[in-house]
C-alpha positions as CSV (number, residue, x, y, z in Angstrom):
1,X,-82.9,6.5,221.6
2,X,-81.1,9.6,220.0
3,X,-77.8,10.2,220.9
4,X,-76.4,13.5,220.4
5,X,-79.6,14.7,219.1
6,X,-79.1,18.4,219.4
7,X,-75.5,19.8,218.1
8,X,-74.8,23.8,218.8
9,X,-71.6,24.5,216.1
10,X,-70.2,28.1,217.5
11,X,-68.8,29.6,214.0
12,X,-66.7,32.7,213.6
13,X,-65.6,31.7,209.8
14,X,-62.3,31.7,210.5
15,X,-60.6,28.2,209.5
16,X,-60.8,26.5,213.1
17,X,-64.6,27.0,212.9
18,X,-65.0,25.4,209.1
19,X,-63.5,22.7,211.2
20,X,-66.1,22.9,213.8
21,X,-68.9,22.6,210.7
22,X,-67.1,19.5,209.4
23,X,-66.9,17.5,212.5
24,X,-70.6,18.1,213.2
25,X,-71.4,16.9,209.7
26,X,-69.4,14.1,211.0
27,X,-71.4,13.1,213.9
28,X,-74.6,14.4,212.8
29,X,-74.4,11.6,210.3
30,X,-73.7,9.2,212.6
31,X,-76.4,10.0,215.5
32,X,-79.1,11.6,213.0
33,X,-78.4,14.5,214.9
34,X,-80.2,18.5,214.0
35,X,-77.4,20.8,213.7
36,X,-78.1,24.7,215.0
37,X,-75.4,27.1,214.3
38,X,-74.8,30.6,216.3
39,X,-72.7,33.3,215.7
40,X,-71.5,35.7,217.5
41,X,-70.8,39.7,216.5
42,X,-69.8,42.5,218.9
43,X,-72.0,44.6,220.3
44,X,-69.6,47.6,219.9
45,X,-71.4,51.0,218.2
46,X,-70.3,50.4,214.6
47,X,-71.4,53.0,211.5
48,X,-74.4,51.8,209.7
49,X,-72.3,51.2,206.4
50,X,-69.9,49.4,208.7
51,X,-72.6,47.0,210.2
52,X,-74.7,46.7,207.2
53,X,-71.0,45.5,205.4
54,X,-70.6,42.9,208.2
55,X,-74.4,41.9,208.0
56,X,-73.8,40.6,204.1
57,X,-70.8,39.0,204.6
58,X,-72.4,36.8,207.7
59,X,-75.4,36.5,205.5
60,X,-73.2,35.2,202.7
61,X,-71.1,33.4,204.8
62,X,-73.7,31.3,207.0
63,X,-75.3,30.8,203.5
64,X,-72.4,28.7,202.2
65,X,-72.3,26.7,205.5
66,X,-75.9,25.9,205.4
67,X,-75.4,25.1,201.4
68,X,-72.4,22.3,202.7
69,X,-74.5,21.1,205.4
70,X,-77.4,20.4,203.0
71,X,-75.0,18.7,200.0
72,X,-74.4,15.9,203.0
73,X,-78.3,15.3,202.5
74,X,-78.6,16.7,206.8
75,X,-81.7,18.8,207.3
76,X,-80.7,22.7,206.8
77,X,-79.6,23.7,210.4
78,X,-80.9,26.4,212.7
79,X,-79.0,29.3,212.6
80,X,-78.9,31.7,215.7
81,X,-77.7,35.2,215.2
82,X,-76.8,37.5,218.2
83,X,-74.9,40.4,219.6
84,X,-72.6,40.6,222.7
85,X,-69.5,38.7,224.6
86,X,-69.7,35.3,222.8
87,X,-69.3,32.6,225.4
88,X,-71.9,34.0,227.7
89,X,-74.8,34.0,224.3
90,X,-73.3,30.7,223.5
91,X,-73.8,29.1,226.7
92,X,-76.9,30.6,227.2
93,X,-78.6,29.5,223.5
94,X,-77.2,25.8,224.6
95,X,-79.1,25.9,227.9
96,X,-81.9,27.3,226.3
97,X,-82.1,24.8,223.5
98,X,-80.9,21.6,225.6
99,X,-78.2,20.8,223.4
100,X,-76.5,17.6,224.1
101,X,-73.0,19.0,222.8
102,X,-71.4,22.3,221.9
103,X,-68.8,21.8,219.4
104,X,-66.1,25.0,218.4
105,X,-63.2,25.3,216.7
106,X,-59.9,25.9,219.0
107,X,-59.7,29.5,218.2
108,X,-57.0,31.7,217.5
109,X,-55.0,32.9,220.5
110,X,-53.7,36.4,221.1
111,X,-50.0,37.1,221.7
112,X,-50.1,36.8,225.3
113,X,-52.4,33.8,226.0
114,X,-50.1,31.3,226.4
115,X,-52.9,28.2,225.6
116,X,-53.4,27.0,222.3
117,X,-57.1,28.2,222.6
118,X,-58.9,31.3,222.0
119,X,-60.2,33.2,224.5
120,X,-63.8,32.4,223.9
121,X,-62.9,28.5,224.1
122,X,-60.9,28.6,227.5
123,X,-64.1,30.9,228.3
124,X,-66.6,27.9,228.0
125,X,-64.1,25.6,229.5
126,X,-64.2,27.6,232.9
127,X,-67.9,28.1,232.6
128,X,-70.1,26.0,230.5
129,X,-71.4,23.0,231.8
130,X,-72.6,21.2,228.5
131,X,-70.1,18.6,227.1
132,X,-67.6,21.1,224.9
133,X,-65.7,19.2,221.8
134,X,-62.9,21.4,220.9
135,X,-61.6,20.6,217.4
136,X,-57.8,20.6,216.7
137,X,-57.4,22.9,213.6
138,X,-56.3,20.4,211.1
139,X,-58.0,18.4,208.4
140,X,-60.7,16.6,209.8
141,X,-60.8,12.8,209.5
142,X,-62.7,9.7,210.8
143,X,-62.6,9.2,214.7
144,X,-60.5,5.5,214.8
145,X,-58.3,6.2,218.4
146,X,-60.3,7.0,221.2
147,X,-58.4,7.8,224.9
148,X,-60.0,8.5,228.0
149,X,-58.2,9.1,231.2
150,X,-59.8,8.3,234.1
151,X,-59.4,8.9,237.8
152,X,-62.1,7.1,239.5
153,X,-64.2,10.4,240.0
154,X,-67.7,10.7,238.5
155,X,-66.7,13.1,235.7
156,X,-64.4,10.2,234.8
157,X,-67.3,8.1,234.6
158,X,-69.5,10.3,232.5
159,X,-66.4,10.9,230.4
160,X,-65.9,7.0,230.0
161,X,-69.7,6.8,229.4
162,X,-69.1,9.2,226.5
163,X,-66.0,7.6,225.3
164,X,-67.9,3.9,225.6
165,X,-70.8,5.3,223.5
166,X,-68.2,7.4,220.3
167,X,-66.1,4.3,220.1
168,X,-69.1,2.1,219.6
169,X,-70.3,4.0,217.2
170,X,-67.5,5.4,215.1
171,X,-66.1,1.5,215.5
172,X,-63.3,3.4,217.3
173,X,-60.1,1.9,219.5
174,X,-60.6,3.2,223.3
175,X,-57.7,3.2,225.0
176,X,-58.2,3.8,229.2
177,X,-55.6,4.6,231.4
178,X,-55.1,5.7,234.6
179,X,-51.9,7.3,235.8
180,X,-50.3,6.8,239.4
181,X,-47.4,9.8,240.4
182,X,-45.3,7.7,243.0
183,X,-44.7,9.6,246.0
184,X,-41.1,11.0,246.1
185,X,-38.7,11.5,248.6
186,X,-35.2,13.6,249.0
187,X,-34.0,11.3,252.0
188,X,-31.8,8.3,251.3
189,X,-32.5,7.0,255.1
190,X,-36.7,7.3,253.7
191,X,-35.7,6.1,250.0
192,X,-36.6,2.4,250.8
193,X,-39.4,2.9,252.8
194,X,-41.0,5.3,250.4
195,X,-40.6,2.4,247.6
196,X,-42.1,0.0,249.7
197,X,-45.2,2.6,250.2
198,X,-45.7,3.0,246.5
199,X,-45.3,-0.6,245.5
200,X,-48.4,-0.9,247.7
201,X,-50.3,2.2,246.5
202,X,-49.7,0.8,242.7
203,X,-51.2,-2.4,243.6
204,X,-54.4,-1.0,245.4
205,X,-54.6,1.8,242.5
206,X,-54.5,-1.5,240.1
207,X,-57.2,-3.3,241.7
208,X,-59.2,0.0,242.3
209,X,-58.7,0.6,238.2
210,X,-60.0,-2.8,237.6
211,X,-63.1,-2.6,239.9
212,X,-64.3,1.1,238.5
213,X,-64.1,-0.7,235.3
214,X,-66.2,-3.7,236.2
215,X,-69.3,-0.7,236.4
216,X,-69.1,-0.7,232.6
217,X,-70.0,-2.5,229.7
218,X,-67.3,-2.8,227.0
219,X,-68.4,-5.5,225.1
220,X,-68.3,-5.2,221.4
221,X,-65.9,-2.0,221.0
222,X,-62.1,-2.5,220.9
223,X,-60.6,-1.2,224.2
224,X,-56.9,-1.3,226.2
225,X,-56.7,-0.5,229.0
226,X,-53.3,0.8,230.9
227,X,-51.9,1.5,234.6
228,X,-49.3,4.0,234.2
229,X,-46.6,5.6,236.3
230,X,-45.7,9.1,236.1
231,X,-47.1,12.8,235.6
232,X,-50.3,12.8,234.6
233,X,-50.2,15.6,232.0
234,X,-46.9,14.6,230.6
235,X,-48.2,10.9,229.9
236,X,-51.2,11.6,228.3
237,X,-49.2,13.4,226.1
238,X,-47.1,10.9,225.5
239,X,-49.9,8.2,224.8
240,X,-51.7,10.6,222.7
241,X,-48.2,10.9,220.5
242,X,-47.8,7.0,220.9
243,X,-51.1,5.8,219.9
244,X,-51.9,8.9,217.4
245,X,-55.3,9.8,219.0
246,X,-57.8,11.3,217.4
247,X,-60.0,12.1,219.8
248,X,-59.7,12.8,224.2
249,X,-62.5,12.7,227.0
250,X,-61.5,14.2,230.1
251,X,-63.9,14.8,232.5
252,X,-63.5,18.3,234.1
253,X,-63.6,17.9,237.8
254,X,-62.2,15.0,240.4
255,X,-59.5,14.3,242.8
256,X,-56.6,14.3,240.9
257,X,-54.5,17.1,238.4
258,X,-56.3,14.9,235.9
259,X,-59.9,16.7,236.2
260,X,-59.5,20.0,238.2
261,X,-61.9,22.2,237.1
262,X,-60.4,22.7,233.8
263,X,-58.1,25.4,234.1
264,X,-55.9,23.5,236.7
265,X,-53.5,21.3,236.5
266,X,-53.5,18.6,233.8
267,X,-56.0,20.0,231.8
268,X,-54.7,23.2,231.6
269,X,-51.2,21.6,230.8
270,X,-53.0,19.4,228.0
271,X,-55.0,22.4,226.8
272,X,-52.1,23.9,226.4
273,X,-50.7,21.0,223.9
274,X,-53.9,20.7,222.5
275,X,-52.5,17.4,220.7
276,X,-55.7,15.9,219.4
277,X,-59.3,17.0,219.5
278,X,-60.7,17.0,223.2
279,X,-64.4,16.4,224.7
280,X,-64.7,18.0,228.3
281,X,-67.9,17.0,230.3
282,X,-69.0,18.6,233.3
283,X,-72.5,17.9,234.9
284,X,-73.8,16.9,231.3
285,X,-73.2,13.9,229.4
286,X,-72.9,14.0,225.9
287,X,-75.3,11.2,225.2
288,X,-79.3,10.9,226.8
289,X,-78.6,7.6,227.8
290,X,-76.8,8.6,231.6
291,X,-78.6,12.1,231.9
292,X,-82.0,10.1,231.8
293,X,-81.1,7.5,234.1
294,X,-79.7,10.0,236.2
295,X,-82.8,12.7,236.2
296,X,-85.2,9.4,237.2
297,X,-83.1,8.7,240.2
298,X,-83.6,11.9,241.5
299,X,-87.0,12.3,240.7
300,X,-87.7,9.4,242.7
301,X,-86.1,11.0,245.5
302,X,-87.8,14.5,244.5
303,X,-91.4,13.1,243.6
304,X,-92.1,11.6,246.6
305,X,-90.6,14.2,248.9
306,X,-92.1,17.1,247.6
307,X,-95.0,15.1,248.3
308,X,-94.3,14.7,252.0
309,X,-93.4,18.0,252.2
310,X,-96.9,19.1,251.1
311,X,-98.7,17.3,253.2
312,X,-96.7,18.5,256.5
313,X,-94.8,15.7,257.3
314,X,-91.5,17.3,257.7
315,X,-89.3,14.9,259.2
316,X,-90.0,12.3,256.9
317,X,-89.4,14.8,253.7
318,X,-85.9,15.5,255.5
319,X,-85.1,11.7,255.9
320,X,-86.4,11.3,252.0
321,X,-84.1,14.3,251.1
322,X,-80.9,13.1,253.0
323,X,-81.2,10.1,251.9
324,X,-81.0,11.6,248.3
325,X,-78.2,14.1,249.0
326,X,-75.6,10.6,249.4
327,X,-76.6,9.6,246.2
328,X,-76.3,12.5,244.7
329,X,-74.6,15.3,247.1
330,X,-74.2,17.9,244.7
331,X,-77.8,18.2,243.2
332,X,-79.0,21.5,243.9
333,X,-83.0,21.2,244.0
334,X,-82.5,17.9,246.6
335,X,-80.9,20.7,248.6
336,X,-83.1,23.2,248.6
337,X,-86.3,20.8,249.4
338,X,-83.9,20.3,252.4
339,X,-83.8,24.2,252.5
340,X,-87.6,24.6,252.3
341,X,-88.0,21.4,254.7
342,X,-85.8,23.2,257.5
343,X,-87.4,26.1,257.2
344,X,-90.8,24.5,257.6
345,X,-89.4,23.8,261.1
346,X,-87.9,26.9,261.9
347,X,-84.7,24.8,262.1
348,X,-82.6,28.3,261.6
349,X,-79.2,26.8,261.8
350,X,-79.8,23.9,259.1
351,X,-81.3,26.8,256.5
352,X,-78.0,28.5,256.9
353,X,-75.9,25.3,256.8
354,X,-77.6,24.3,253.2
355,X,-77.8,27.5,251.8
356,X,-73.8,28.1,252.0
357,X,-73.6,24.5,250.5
358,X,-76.0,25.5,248.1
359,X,-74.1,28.5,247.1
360,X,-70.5,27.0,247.6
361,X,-71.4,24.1,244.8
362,X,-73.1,27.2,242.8
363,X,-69.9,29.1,243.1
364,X,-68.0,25.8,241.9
365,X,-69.7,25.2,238.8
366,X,-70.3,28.8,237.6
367,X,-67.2,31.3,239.2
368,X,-64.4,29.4,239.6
């Protein structure tokens, strides 16, 4: 199977994005990946020498890229041109196209953002849901240190999926850790008895690290892993200064500061760094591999539903559906065949119970 197979490279010629173009040359050489490229120009009335000025200079400019592309014997990419606020006609060409990874450069930041980031990059952080790889703006070299944080949440997973799958195939280090913040306490009288508490919170945490990692194979790739103590943000930081990473994988939601939805908490602390290169996954994966096996687990729960649903038995579509929704409680058409199943029964209060869960896991992915 073909991993990574479709790359969308958002370019705005500036030198982050030239960086953006090199590290897809990177990976599409790897994964025998197709490269499309978009940019992005205002939609802003401009005078018709004005646009037609701008028009030869992203002619010329998309020319050279498709020229270095082609000189690293890769198929001449597909190049997407459109008008309008970038992230939304990036996100929407992605979805559009299927693409298995959006890569951009980290952007240049205006004087009063205080991230490392430009505002179209934090944009697609907050809102896209296909795995993003940010590029640090610096010269771009061959992935060899690989860390993923994980905190036992399924973004983590897919993250360490994706992280599994790059180290392999770069021949990449992975480094996993997982960081425990001790509980603190301003009482001397509760000082001892709070110690005693987090002694046994690090060893469950410890044997919960070890038993999410028993879910994964990591045979043939080079991997640590680590049980650290301490503020999350502030020690991958440090491990990414320690171990001179090239390359993080953070998934984007969970339980702890590690994976709020990106602008919270670690991630926004980390985005703010920007040490290394980051991949952030959301509901994607940025290899077919775990989307496949994911999309056949539901359909056998969809399938054969649907089916009962057609045929008027109600109930049973509703027991087929729930029974879906624990494996997968946040997949929106297993909700509303629950939706249409309830309303096949005139079961008025369970409509309006899934359609605000419907809309509040809408509202999560999309507006927060």
């Amino acid at each position: 199977m073909k991993l990574l197979k479709n790359i969308l490279v958002a370019v705005d010629f500036s030198e982050p994005s030239d960086r953006a173009i090199d590290v897809s040359i990177q990976l599409a050489k790897v994964f025998n990946s197709s490269i499309s490229i978009i940019h992005v120009s205002s939609d802003e009335t401009l005078t018709k020498e004005t646009e037609r000025k701008i028009e030869i200079y992203t002619y010329n400019r998309i020319s050279e890229i498709k020229v270095k592309i082609f000189k690293e014997n890769l198929d001449i990419p597909e190049v997407i041109i459109e008008k309008g606020i970038a992230f939304e006609k990036i996100i929407q060409v992605a979805q559009k196209k299927n693409v298995n990874v959006i890569i951009v450069g980290s952007g240049s930041k205006s004087h009063d953002n205080k991230f490392k980031l430009g505002t179209t990059v934090e944009k697609l952080m907050r809102k896209n849901q296909i795995p993003l790889w940010v590029v640090k703006n610096e010269p771009v070299k061959p992935i060899k240190s690989i860390l993923c944080p994980v905190d036992f949440s399924s973004p983590s997973k897919r993250a360490l999926q994706n992280a599994i799958t790059l180290a392999r195939s770069f021949n990449a280090n992975l480094s996993i850790i997982h960081i425990f913040t001790p509980y603190a306490g301003n009482s001397i009288r509760l000082g001892s008895h709070i110690n005693v508490q987090n002694e046994k919170l690090y060893k469950e945490r410890k044997a919960a690290f070890s038993d999410f990692l028993a879910h994964f194979n990591l045979k043939s790739i080079a991997y640590t892993k680590e049980l650290l103590k301490g503020n999350p943000n502030v020690e991958i930081i440090k491990t990414i200064e320690k171990q001179k990473t090239d390359l993080l994988l953070m998934g984007t939601t969970g339980k702890t500061g590690i994976s709020r939805l990106l602008m919270g908490s670690t991630t926004e602390k980390v985005t703010r760094e920007l040490p290394c290169s980051l991949v952030t996954t959301k509901e994607q994966d940025i290899t077919d591999d775990f989307l496949e096996s994911h999309l056949q687990g539901v359909e056998s729960i969809l399938i054969p539903a649907k089916e009962l649903l057609k045929k008027g038995k109600y109930n049973e579509a509703i027991d087929k559906y729930l029974m879906g929704l624990r494996q997968y409680p946040d997949n929106v058409p297993i909700i509303n065949g629950l939706i249409n199943s309830y309303t096949s029964i005139e079961n008025q209060q369970k409509v309006k119970f899934y359609t605000a869960y419907k809309n509040e896991i809408l509202k999560r992915y999309w507006d927060i």
